[in-house]
mmCIF file as gemmi writes it, N, C-alpha and C atoms, coordinates in Angstrom:
data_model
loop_
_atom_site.group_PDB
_atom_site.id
_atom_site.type_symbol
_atom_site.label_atom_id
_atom_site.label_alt_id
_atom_site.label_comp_id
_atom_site.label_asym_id
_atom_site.label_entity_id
_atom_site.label_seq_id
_atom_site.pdbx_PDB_ins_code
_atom_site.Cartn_x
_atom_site.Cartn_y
_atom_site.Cartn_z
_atom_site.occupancy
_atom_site.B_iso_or_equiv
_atom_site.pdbx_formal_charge
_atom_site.auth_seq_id
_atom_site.auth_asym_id
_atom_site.pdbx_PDB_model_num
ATOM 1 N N . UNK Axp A 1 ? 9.157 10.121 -2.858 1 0 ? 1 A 1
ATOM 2 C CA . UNK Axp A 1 ? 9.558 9.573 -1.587 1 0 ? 1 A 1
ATOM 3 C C . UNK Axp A 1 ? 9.442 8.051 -1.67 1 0 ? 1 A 1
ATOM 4 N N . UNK Axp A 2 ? 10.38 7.298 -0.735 1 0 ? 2 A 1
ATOM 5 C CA . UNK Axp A 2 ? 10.323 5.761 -0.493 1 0 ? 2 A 1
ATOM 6 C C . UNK Axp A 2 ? 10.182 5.624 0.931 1 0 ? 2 A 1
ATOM 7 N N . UNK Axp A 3 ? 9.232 4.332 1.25 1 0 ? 3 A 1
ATOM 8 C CA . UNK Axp A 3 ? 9.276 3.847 2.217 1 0 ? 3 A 1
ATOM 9 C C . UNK Axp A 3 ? 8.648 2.258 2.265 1 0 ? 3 A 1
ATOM 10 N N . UNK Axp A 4 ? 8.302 1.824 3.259 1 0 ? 4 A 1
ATOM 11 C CA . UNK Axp A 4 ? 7.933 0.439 3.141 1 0 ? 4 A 1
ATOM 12 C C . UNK Axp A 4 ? 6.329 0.393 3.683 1 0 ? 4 A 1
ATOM 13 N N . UNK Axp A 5 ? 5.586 -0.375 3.247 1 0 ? 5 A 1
ATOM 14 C CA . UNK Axp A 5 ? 4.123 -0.544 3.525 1 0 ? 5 A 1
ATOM 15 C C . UNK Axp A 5 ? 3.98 -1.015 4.991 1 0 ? 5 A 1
ATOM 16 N N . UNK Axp A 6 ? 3.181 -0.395 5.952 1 0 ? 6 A 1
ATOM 17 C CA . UNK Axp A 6 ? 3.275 -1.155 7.309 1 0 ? 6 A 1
ATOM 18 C C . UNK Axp A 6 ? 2.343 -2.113 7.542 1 0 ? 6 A 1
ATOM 19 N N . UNK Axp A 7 ? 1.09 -1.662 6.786 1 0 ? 7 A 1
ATOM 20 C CA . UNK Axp A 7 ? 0.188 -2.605 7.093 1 0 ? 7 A 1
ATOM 21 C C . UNK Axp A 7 ? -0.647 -2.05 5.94 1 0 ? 7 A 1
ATOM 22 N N . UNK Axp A 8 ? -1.468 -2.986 4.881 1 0 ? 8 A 1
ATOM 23 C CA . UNK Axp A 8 ? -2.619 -2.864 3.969 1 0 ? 8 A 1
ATOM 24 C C . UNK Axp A 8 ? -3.793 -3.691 3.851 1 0 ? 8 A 1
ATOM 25 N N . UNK Axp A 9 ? -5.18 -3.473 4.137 1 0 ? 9 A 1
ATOM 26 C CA . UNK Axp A 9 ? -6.203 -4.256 4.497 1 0 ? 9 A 1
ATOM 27 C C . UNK Axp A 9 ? -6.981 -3.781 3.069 1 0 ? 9 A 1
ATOM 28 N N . UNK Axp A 10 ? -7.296 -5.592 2.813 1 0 ? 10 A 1
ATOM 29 C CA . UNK Axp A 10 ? -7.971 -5.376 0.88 1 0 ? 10 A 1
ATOM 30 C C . UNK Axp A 10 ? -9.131 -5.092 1.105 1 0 ? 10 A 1
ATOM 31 N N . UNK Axp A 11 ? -9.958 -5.486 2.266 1 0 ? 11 A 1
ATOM 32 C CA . UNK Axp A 11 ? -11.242 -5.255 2.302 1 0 ? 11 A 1
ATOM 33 C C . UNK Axp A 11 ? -11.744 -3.956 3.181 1 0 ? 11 A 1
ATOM 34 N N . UNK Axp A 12 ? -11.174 -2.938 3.318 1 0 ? 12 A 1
ATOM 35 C CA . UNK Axp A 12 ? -11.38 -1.389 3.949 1 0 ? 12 A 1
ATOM 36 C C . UNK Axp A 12 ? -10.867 -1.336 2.789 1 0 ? 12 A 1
ATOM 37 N N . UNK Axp A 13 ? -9.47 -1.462 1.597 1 0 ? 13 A 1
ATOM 38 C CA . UNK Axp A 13 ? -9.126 -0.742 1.074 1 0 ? 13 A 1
ATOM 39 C C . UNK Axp A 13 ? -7.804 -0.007 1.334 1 0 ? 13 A 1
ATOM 40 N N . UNK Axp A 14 ? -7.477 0.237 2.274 1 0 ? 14 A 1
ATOM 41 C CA . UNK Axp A 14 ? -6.442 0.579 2.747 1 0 ? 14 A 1
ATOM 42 C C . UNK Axp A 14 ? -5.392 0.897 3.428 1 0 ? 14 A 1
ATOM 43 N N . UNK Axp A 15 ? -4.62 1.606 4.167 1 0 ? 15 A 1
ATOM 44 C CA . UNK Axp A 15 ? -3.261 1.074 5.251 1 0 ? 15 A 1
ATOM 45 C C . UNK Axp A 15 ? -2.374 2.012 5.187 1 0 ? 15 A 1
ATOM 46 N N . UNK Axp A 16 ? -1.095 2.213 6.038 1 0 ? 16 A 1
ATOM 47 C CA . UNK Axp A 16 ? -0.314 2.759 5.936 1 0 ? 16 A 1
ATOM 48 C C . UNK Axp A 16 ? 0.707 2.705 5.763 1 0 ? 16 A 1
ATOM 49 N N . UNK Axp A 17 ? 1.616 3.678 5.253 1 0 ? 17 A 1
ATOM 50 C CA . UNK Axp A 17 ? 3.401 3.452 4.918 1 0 ? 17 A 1
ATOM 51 C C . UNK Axp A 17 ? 4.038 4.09 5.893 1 0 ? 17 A 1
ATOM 52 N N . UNK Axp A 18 ? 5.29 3.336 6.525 1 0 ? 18 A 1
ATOM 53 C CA . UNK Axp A 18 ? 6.071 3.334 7.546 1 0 ? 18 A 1
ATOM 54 C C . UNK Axp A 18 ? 6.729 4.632 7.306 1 0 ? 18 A 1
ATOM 55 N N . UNK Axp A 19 ? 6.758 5.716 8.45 1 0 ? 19 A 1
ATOM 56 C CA . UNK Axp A 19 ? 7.03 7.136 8.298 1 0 ? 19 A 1
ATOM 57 C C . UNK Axp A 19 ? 8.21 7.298 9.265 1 0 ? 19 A 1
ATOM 58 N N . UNK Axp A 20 ? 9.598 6.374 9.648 1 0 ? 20 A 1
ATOM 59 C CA . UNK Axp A 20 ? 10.158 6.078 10.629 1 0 ? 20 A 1
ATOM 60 C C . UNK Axp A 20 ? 9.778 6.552 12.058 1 0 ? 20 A 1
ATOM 61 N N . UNK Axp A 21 ? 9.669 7.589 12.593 1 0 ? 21 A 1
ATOM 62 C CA . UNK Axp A 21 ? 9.102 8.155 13.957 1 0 ? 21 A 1
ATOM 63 C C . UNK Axp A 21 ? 8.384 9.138 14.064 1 0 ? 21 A 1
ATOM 64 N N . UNK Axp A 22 ? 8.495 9.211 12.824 1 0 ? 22 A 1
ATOM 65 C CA . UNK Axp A 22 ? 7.203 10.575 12.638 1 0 ? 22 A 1
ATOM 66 C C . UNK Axp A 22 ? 5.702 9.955 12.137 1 0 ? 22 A 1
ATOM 67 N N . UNK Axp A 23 ? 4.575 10.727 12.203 1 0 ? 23 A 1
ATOM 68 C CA . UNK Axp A 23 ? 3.202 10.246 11.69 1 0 ? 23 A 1
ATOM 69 C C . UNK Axp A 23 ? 3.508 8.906 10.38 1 0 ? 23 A 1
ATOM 70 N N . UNK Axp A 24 ? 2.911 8.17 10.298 1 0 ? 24 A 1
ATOM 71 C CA . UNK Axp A 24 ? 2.52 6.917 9.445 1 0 ? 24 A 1
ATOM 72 C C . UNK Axp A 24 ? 1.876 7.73 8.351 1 0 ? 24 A 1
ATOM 73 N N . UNK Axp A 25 ? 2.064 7.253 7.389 1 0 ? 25 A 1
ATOM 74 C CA . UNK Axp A 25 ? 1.287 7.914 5.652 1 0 ? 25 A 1
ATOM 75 C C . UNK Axp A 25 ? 0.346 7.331 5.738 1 0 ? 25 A 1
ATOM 76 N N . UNK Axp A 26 ? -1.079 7.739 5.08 1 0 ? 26 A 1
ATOM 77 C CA . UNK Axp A 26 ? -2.457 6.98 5.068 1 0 ? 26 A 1
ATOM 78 C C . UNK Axp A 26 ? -2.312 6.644 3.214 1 0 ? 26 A 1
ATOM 79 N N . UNK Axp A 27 ? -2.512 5.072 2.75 1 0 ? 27 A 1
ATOM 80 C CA . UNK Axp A 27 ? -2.967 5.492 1.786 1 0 ? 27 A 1
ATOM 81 C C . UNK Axp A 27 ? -3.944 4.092 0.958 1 0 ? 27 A 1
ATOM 82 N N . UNK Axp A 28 ? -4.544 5.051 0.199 1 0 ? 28 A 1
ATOM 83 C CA . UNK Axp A 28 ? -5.915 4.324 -0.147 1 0 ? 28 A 1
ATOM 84 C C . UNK Axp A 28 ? -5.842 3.748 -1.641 1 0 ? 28 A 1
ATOM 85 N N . UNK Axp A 29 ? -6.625 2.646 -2.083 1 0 ? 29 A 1
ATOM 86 C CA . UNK Axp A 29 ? -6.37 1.896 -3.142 1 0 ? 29 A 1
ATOM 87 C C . UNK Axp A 29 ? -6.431 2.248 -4.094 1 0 ? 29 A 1
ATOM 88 N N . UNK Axp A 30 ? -6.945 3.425 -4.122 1 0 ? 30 A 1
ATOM 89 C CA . UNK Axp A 30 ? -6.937 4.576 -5.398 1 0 ? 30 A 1
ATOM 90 C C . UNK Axp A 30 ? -5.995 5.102 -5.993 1 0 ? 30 A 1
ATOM 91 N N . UNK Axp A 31 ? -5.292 4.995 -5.146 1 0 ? 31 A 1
ATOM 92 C CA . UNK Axp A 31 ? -3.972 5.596 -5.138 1 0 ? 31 A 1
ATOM 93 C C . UNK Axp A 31 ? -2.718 4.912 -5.836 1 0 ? 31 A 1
ATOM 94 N N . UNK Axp A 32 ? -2.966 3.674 -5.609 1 0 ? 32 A 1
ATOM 95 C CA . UNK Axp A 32 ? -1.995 2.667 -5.828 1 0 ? 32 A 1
ATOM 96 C C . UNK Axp A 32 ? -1.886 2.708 -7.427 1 0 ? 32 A 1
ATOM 97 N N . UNK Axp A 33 ? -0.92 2.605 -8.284 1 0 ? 33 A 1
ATOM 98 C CA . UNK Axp A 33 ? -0.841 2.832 -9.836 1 0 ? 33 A 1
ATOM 99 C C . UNK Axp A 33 ? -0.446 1.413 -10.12 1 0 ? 33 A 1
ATOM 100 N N . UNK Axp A 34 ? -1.23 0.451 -10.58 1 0 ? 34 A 1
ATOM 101 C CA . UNK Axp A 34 ? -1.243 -0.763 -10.643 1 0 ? 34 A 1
ATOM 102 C C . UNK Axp A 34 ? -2.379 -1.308 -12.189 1 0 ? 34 A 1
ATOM 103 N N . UNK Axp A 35 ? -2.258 -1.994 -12.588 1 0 ? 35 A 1
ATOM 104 C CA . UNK Axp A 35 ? -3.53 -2.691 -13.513 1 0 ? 35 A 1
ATOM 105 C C . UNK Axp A 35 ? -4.037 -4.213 -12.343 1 0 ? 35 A 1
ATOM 106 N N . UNK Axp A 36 ? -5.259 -3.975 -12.852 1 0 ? 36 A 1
ATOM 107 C CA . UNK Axp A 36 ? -6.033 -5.24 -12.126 1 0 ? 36 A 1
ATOM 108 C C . UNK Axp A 36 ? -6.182 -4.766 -10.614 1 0 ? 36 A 1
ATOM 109 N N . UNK Axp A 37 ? -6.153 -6.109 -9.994 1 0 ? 37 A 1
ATOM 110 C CA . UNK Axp A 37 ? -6.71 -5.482 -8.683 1 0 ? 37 A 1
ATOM 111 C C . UNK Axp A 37 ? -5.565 -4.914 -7.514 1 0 ? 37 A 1
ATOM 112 N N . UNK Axp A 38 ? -5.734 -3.588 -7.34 1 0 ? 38 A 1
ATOM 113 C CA . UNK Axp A 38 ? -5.53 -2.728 -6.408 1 0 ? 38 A 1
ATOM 114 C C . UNK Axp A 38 ? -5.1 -3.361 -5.013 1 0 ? 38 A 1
ATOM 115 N N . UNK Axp A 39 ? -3.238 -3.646 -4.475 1 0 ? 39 A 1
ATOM 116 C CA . UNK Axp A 39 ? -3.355 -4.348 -3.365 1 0 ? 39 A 1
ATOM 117 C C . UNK Axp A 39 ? -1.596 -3.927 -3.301 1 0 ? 39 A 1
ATOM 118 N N . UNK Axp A 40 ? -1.646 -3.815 -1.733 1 0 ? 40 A 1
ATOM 119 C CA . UNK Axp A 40 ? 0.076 -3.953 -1.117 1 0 ? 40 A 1
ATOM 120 C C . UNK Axp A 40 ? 0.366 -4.768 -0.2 1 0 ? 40 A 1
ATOM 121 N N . UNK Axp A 41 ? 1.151 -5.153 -0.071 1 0 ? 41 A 1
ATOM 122 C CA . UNK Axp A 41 ? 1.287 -6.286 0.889 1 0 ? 41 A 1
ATOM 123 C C . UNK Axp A 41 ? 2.556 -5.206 2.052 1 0 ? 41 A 1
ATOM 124 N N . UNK Axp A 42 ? 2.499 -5.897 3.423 1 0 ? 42 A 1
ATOM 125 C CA . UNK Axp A 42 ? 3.227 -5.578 4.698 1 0 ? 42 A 1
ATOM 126 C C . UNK Axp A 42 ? 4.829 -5.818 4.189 1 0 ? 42 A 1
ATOM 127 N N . UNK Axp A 43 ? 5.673 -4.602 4.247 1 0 ? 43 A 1
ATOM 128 C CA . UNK Axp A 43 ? 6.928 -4.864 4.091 1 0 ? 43 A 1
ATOM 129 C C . UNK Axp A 43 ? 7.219 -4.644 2.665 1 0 ? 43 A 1
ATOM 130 N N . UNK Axp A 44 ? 6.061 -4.398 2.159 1 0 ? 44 A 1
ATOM 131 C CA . UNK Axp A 44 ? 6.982 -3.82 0.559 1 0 ? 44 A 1
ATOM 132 C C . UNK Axp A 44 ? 7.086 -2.603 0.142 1 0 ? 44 A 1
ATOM 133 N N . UNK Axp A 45 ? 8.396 -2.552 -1.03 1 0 ? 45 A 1
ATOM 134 C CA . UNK Axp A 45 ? 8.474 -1.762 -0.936 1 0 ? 45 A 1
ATOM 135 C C . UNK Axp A 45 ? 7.74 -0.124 -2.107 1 0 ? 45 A 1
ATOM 136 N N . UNK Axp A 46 ? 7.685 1.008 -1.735 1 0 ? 46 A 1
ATOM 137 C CA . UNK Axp A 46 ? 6.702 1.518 -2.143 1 0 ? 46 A 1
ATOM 138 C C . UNK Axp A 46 ? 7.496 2.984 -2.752 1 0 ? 46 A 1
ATOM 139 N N . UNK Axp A 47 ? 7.178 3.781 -4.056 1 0 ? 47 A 1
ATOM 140 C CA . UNK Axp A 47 ? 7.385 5.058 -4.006 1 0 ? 47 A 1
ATOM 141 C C . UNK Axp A 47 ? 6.29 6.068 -4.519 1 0 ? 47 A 1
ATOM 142 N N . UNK Axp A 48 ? 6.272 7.061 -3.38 1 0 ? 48 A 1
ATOM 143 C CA . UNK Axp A 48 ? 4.637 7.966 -3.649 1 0 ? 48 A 1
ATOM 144 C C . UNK Axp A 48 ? 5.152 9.358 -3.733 1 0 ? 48 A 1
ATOM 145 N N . UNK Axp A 49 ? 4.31 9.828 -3.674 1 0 ? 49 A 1
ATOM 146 C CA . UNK Axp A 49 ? 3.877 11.252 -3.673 1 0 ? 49 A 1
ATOM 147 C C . UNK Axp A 49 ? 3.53 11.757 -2.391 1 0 ? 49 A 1
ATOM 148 N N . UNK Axp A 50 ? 4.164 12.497 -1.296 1 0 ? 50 A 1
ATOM 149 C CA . UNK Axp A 50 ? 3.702 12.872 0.072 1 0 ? 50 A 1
ATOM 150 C C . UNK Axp A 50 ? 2.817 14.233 -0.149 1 0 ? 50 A 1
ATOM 151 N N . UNK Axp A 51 ? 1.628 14.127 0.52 1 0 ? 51 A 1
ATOM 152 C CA . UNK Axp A 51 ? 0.488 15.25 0.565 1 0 ? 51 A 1
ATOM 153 C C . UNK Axp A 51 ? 0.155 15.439 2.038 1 0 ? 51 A 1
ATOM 154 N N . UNK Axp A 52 ? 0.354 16.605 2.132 1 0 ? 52 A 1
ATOM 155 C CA . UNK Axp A 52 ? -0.173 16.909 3.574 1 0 ? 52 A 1
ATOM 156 C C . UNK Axp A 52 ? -1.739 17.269 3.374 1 0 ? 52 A 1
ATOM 157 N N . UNK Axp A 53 ? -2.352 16.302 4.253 1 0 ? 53 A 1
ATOM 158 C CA . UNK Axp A 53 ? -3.806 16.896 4.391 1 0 ? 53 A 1
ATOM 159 C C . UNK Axp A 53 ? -4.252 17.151 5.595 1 0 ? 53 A 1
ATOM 160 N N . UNK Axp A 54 ? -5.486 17.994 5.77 1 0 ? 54 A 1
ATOM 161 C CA . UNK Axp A 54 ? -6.188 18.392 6.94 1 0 ? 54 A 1
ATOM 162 C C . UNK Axp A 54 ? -6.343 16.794 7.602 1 0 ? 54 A 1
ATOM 163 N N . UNK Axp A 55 ? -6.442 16.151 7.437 1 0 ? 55 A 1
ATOM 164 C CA . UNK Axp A 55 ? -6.317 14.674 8.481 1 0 ? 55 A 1
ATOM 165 C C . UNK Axp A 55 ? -5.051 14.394 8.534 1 0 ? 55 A 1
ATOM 166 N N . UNK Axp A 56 ? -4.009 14.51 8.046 1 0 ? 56 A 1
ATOM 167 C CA . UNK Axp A 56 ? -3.195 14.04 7.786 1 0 ? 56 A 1
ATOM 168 C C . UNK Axp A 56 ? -1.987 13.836 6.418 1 0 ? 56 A 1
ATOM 169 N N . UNK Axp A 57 ? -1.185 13.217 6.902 1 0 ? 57 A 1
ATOM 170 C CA . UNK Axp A 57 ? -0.065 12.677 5.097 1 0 ? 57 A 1
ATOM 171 C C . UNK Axp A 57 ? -0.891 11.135 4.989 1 0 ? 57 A 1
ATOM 172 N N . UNK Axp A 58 ? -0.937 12.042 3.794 1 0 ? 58 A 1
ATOM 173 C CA . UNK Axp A 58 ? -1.142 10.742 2.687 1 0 ? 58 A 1
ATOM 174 C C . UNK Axp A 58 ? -0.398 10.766 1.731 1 0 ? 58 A 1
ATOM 175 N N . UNK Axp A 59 ? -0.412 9.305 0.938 1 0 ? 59 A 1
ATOM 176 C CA . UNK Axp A 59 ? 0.571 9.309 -0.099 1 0 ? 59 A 1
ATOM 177 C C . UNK Axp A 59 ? -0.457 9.039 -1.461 1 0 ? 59 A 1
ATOM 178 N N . UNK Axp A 60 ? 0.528 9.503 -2.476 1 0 ? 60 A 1
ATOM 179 C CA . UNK Axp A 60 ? -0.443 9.49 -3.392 1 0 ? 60 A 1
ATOM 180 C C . UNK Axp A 60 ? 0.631 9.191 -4.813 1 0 ? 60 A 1
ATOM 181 N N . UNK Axp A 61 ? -0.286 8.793 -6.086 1 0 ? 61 A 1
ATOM 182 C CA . UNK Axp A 61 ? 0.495 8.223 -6.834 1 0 ? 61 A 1
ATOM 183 C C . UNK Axp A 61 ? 1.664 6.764 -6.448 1 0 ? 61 A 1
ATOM 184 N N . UNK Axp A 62 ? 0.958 5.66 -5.656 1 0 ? 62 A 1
ATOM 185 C CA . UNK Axp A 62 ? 1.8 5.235 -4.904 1 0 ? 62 A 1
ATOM 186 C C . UNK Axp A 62 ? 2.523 3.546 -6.22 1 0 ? 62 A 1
ATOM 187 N N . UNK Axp A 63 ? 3.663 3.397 -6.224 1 0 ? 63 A 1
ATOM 188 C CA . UNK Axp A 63 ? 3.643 2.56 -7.066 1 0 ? 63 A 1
ATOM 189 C C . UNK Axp A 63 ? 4.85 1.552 -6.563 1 0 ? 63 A 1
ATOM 190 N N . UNK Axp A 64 ? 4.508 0.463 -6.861 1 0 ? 64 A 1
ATOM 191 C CA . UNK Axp A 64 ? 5.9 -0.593 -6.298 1 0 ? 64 A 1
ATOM 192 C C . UNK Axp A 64 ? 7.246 0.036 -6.615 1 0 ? 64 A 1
ATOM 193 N N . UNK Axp A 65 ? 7.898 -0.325 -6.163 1 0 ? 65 A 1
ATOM 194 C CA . UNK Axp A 65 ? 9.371 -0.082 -6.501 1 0 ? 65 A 1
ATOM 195 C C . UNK Axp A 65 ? 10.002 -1.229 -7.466 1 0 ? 65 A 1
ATOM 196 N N . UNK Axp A 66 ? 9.643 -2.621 -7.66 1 0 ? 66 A 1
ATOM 197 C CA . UNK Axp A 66 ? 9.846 -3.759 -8.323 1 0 ? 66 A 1
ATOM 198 C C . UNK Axp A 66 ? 9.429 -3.497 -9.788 1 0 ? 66 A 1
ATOM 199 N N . UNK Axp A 67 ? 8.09 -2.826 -9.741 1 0 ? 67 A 1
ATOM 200 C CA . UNK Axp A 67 ? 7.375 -2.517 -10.727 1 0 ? 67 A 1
ATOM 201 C C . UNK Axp A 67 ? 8.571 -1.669 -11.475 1 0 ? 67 A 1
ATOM 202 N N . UNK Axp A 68 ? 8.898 -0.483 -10.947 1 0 ? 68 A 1
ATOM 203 C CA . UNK Axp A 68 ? 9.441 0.981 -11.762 1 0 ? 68 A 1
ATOM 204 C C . UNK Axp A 68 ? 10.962 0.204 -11.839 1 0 ? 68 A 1
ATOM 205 N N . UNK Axp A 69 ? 11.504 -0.582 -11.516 1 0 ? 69 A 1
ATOM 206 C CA . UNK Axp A 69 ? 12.914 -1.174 -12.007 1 0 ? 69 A 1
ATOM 207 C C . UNK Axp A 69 ? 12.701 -2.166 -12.972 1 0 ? 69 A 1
ATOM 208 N N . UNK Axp A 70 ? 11.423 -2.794 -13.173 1 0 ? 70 A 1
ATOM 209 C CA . UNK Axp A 70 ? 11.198 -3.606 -14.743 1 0 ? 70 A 1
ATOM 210 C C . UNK Axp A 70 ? 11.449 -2.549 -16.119 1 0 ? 70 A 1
């Protein structure tokens, strides 16, 4: 799945991806498939893995989109 980051906070760790009108994705810095330090910025763009959990969707395996077109 693609969508865009709505909001990501470095110091909780983490934020959500824009789910157009349905629930917001939760996802956490763990998640993010990156080297070095773990971070998304508002408005970028993102492709994950959707998991339904007992709290909620989260995304998982989440990786830039800039990144996977290098």
């Amino acid at each position: 799945m693609e969508s865009t980051i709505k909001w990501f906070n470095n110091e909780k760790g983490y934020g959500f991806i824009e789910n157009g009108d349905n629930e917001d994705i939760f996802v956490h810095y763990s998640e993010i498939n990156m080297e070095g330090y773990r971070t998304l910025k508002e408005g970028e763009r993102v492709k994950f893995d959707l998991v339904k959990t007992p709290k909620g969707l989260q995304a998982h395996n989440v990786t830039e989109i800039d990144t996977v077109n290098c």
